[in-house]
C-alpha positions in Angstrom: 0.0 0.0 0.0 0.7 3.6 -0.5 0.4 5.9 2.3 1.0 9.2 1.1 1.5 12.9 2.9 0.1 16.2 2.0 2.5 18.6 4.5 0.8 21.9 4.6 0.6 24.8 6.6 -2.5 24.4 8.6 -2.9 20.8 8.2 -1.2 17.4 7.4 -3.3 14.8 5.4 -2.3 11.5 5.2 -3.8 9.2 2.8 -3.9 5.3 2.7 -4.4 4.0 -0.8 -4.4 0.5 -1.8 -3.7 0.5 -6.0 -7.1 0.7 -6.8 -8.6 3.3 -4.1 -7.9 5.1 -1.0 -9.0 2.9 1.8 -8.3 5.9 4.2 -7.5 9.6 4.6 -6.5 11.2 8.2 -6.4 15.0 8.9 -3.8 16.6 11.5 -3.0 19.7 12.5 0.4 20.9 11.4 2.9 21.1 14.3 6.3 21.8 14.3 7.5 22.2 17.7 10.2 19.8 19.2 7.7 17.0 19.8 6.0 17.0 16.3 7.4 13.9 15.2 7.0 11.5 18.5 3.0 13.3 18.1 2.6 12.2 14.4 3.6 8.8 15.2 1.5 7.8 17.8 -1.3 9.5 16.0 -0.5 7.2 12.8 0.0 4.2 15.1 -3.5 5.0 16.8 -5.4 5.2 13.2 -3.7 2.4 11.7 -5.2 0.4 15.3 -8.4 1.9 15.0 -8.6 0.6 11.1 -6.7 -2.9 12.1 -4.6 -1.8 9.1 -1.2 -3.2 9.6 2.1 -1.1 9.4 3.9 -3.8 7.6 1.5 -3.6 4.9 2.5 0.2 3.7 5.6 -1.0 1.1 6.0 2.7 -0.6 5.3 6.3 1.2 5.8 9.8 -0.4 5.2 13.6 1.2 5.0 16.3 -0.3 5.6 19.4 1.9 5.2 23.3 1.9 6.7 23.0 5.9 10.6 22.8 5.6 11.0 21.6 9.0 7.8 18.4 9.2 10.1 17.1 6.2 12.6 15.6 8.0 10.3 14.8 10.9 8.4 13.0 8.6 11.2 10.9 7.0 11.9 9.9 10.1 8.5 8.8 11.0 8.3 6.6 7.7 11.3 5.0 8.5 10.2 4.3 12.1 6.9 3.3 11.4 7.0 1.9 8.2 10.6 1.1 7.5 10.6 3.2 4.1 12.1 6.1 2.8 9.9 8.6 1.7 9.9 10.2 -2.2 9.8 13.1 -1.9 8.0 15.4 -4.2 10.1 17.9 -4.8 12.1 20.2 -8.0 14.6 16.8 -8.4 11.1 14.4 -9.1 9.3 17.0 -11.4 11.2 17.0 -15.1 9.8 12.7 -14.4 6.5 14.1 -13.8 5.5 15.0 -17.0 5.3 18.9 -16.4 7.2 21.4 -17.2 8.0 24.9 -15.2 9.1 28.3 -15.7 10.3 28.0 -12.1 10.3 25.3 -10.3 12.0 25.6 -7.4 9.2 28.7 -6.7 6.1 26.4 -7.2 5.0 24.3 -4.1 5.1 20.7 -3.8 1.1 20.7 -3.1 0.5 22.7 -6.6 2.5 20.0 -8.2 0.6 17.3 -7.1 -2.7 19.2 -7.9 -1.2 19.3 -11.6 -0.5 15.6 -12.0 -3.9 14.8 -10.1 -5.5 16.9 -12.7 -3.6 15.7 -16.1 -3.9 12.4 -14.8 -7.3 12.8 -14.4 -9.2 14.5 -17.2 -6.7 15.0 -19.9 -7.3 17.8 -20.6 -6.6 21.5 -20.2 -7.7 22.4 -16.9 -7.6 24.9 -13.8 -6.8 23.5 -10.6 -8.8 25.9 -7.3 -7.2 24.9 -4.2 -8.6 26.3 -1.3 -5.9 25.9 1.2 -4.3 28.5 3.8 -4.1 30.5 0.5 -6.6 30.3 -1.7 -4.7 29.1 -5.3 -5.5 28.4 -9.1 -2.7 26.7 -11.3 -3.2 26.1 -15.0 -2.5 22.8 -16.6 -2.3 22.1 -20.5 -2.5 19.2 -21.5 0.7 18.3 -23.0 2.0 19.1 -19.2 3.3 22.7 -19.3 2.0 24.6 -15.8 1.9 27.9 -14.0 0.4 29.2 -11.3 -1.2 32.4 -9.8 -1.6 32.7 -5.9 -3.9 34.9 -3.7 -3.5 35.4 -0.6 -5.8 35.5 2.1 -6.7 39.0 3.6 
């Protein structure tokens, strides 16, 4: 199974998907003082009880993160937990992707994800509305090229 992170700045959503669908999908608040990572890990190991999934079972894991610090907390929860190193979405993963960037090291990890999601998805050109602690739309054509306009809250 795939358990995959979504690292963001109000929240952190893990989701649990099995090839075919995603069995399950936990929210957390995002926390980064010095006990973040023993918190996240008892809250995994807590939902993987409650769900009677087993650890052992999770064979690939990948985060994407717009929190610099939770990404080495969470590598090191993967390993612990799961005994798997993370890929991370990041610039060094996006030319195998399929999209292309004007600047990629500028664009976050989340909006990434949102493009693949959406190419993978419908095929087509589209516009990606993500209403996250800023609210953001990010253009996709179809042969992969994307950019991205942001607006901030306030």
């Amino acid at each position: 199974m795939l358990l995959a992170f979504d690292i963001g700045n109000s929240n952190v959503v893990a989701g649990l998907h099995d090839g075919t669908t995603w069995k399950q999908v936990w929210r957390f608040p995002t926390l980064t003082e010095g006990n973040a990572g023993f918190f996240y890990s008892h809250q995994l190991s807590d939902r993987f009880l409650d769900t009677g999934v087993r650890l052992h079972l999770v064979d690939r894991v990948v985060l994407s993160s717009v929190v610099p610090d939770l990404t080495s907390v969470f590598t090191e929860v993967a390993h612990s937990l799961f005994g798997q190193t993370p890929l991370i979405v990041g610039p060094g993963v996006y030319p195998y992707l399929g999209l292309t960037m004007s600047r990629p090291s500028e664009i976050g990890t989340d909006l990434v994800a949102n493009a693949v999601a959406a190419l993978w998805r419908y095929q087509r050109d589209c516009i990606v509305v993500d209403f996250g602690t800023a609210l953001t739309f990010t253009t996709v054509e179809r042969r992969g090229r994307s950019w991205e306009w942001l607006l901030l809250p306030g």
